[in-house]
N, C-alpha and C positions, 0 to 999 in steps of 0.2 A: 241286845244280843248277849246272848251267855259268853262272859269272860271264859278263855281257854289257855292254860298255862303248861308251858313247858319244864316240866318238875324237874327233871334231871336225864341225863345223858352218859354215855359209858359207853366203851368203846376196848377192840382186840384188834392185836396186832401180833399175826404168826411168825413161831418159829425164832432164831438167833437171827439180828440182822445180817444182811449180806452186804459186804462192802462194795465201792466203786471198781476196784480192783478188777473182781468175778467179770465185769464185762469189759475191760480196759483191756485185759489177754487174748478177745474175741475178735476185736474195733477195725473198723475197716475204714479206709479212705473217703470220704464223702465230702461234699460237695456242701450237705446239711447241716456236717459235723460243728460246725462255727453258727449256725443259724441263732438267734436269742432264746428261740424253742426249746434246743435242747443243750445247749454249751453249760459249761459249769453243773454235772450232775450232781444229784446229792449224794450225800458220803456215803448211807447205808439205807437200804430200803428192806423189806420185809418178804418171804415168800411163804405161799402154803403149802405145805406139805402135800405129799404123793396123797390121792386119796380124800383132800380134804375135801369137804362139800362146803356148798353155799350157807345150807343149812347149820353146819358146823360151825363156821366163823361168826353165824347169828347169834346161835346160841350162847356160845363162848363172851363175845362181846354183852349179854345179857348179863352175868354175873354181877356186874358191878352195880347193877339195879334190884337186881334178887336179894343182895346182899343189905341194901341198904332200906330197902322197900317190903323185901318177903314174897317169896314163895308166890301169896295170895294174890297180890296184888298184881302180879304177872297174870295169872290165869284167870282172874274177872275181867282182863280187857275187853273193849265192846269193839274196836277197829285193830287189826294190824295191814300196814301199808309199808312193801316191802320194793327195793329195787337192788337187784342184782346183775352189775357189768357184764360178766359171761352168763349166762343161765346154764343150771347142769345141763338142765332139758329144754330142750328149744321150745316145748309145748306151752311151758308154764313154770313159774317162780317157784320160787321157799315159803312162801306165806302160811299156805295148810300144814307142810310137814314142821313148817316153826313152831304151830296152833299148836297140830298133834304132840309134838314133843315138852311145851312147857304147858302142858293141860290146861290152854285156852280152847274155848269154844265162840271166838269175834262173831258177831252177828255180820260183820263187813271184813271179808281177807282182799286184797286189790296188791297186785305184783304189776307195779306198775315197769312202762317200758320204756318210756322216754324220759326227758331232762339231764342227762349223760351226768357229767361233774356238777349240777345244781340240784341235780333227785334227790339229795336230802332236804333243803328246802322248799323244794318244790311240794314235796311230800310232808312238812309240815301242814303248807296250804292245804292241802287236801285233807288231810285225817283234823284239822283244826275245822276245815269247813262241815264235813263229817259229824263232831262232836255236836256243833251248834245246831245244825239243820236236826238233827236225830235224837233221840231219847239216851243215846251212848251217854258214857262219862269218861272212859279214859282208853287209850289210845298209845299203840307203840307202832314207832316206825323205823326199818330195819335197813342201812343201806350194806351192802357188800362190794368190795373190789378184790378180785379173782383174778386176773388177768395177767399179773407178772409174773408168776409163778407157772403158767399156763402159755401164754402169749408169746412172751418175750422173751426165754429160756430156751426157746425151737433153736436148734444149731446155723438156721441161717439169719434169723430175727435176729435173733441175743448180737449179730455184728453191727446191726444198725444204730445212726445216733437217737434214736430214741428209746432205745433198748433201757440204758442204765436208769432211765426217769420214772418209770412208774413203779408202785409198790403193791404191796396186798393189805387188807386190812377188813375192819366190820365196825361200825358204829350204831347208836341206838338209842331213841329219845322216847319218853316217857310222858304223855300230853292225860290231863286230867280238866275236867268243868271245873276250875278253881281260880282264885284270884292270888294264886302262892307266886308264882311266877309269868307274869300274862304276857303272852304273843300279843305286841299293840300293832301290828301289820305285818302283812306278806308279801310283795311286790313282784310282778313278774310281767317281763316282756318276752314275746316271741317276736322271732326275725325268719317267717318261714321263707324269704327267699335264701336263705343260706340251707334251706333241710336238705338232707343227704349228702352235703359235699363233701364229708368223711367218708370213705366207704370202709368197707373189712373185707378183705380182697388177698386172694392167694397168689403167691410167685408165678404159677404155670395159670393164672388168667382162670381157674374153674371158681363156681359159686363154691362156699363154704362149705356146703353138704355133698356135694359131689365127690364121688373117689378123684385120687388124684396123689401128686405127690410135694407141689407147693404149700408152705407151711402158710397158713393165715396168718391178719393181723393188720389193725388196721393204719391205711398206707396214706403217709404224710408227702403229696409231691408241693411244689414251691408255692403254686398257688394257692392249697388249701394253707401251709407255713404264715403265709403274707395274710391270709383272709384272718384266719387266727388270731395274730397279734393287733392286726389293726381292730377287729371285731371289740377283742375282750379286754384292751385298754380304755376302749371308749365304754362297752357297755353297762363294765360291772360299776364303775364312777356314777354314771343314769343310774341303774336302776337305785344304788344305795340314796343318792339324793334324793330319789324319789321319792322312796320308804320316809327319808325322813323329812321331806314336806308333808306328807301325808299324814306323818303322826306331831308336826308340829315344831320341828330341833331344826338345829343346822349342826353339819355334821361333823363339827369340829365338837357337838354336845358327844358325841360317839365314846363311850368310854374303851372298848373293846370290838374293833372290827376280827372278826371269822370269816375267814373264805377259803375256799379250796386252793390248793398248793401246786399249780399248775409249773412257775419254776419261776426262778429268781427273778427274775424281768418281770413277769406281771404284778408280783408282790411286791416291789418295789417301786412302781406303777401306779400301782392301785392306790396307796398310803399318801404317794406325795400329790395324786389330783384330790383326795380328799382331805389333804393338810393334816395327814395324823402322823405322829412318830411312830417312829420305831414299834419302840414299848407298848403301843394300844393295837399293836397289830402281829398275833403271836405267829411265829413260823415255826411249823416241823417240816418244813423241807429236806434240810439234812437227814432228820432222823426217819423219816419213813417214806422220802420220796414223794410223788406223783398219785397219791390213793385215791383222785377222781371226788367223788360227792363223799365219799367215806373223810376226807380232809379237815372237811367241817368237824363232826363231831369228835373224831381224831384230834383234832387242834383245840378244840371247845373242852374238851377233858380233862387234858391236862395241862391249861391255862386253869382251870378250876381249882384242881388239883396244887397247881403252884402257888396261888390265890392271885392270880393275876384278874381273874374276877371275883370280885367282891360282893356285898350284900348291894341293891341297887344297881347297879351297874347298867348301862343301856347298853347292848350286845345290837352287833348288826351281823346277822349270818348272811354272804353272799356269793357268789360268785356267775360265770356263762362254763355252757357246754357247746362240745364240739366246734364247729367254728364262728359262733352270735350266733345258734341255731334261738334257743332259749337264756334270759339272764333273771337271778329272783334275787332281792334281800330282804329275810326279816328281820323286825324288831321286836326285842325281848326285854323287858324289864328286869334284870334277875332278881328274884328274892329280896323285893323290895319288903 
């Protein structure tokens, strides 16, 4: 099989952060407020501006690949595979207006709709499988999280404890037929007796689309809280091990775990059933909150950036969505 590597990664994050503060003057008494879920918000999270679009934050999060790559090499891509938390348009993703705008013409666009906080992963596998199966060679896959700035800012949401947790953000990896940086596995389990047990559901009971005057967003009651926590301590620990039976390490060989930044309790969860410190497992919690599958590359960036990865390095990208609906981790060799 044709080696496929993940050449580089880059990543946007709108706007001055917004402090804990902005919703601490909002906060209402709950029940949840103490929950692991959501207790200990982080300090500053991100929002997007009036206006922005999906396609905006893609773009945007692109530069730092343009920049180091060219122009060109954005617009010969043969795959982009894009997943967007809110969609503008319920019809359909960013994928084409992303094409149309940095003058690609992908023989494969896919806005994909499932894998919640693991879509960025998830969507490795896919545009990796993509590469191999197909005559393609390189491949960009675009995640977006939109939803704080949209969601959680509605005058009656912004009270709840889950308000201050999530953030906004874009990230974006760049997959090439190369042996520069090689994806050695992708691991994924689905748990579809847990599908749907998030819903997105408004105050006054109407579907999303329906007029109305309850503000959407979607609604955390105890049992999804408890399904949650027990799901995603146990699964993201499976799936990473699993990844590295499969390419042959024990996981203590991990030089840098990445996962999504779902809130201090699972990252500090997750580190100690895989015996890794601190230090091989970087957190922007504080700094940009809750950003969903956007985390990943968010966190994967500027760990690079710090040189917290180094040449070599065995990366494990992982995390689950919604409550064990889906869990994936890949392995990356970096720039061995």
């Amino acid at each position: 099989m044709k080696q496929i590597s993940m050449l580089d990664v880059s990543s946007y994050l709108p706007g001055n952060p917004v402090p804990v503060d902005y919703y601490a003057r909002f906060a209402e008494c709950s029940d949840q407020a103490g929950s692991a879920m959501f207790k200990a918000p982080p300090h500053h999270r991100h929002h997007l501006a009036p206006g922005e679009t999906a396609v905006d934050m893609a773009e945007r999060a692109l530069t730092g690949l343009v920049s180091r790559h060219g122009r060109e090499t954005i617009r010969a891509v043969d795959v982009i595979v894009t997943h967007t938390m809110l969609p503008d348009t319920p019809i359909h993703g960013c994928g084409g207006e992303l094409a149309h705008r940095v003058g690609a013409n992908p023989e494969w666009i896919v806005d994909l709709h499932n894998a919640g906080c693991v879509s960025f992963v998830y969507m490795l596998k896919l545009a990796r499988q993509l590469l191999q199966a197909d005559g393609a060679r390189s491949a960009l896959v675009c995640g977006v999280a939109n939803m704080a700035g949209q969601i959680y800012v509605q005058p009656q949401v912004r009270k709840t404890p889950q308000a201050p947790i999530p953030g906004d953000g874009a990230g974006v990896a760049l997959l090439t037929t190369s042996a520069e940086s090689p994806i050695l596995h992708v691991e994924t389990l689905h748990h579809n007796e847990v599908a749907g047990h998030m819903r997105f559901e408004s105050g006054d009971g109407r579907k999303y689309w329906q007029p109305g005057r309850g503000e959407p967003r979607y609604r955390f009651g105890s049992d999804t809280i408890e399904e949650a926590l027990h799901n995603g301590n146990r699964f993201v620990p499976e799936v990473v091990r699993r990844a590295c039976r499969r390419i042959g390490v024990d996981t203590e060989e991990i030089d840098v775990l990445v996962t999504n930044q779902p809130n201090r309790t699972f990252l500090r969860n997750w580190r100690e059933a895989l015996g890794l410190p601190t230090k091989r497992h970087p957190d922007t919690f504080d700094q940009c909150g809750n950003v969903f599958s956007v985390g990943v590359p968010v966190t994967l960036d500027r760990a690079i950036r710090e040189e917290t990865v180094v040449s070599g390095s065995l990366l494990m990208l992982a995390g689950f969505a919604h409550t064990g609906e889906v869990a994936a981790a890949a392995a990356v060799r970096w720039r061995p």
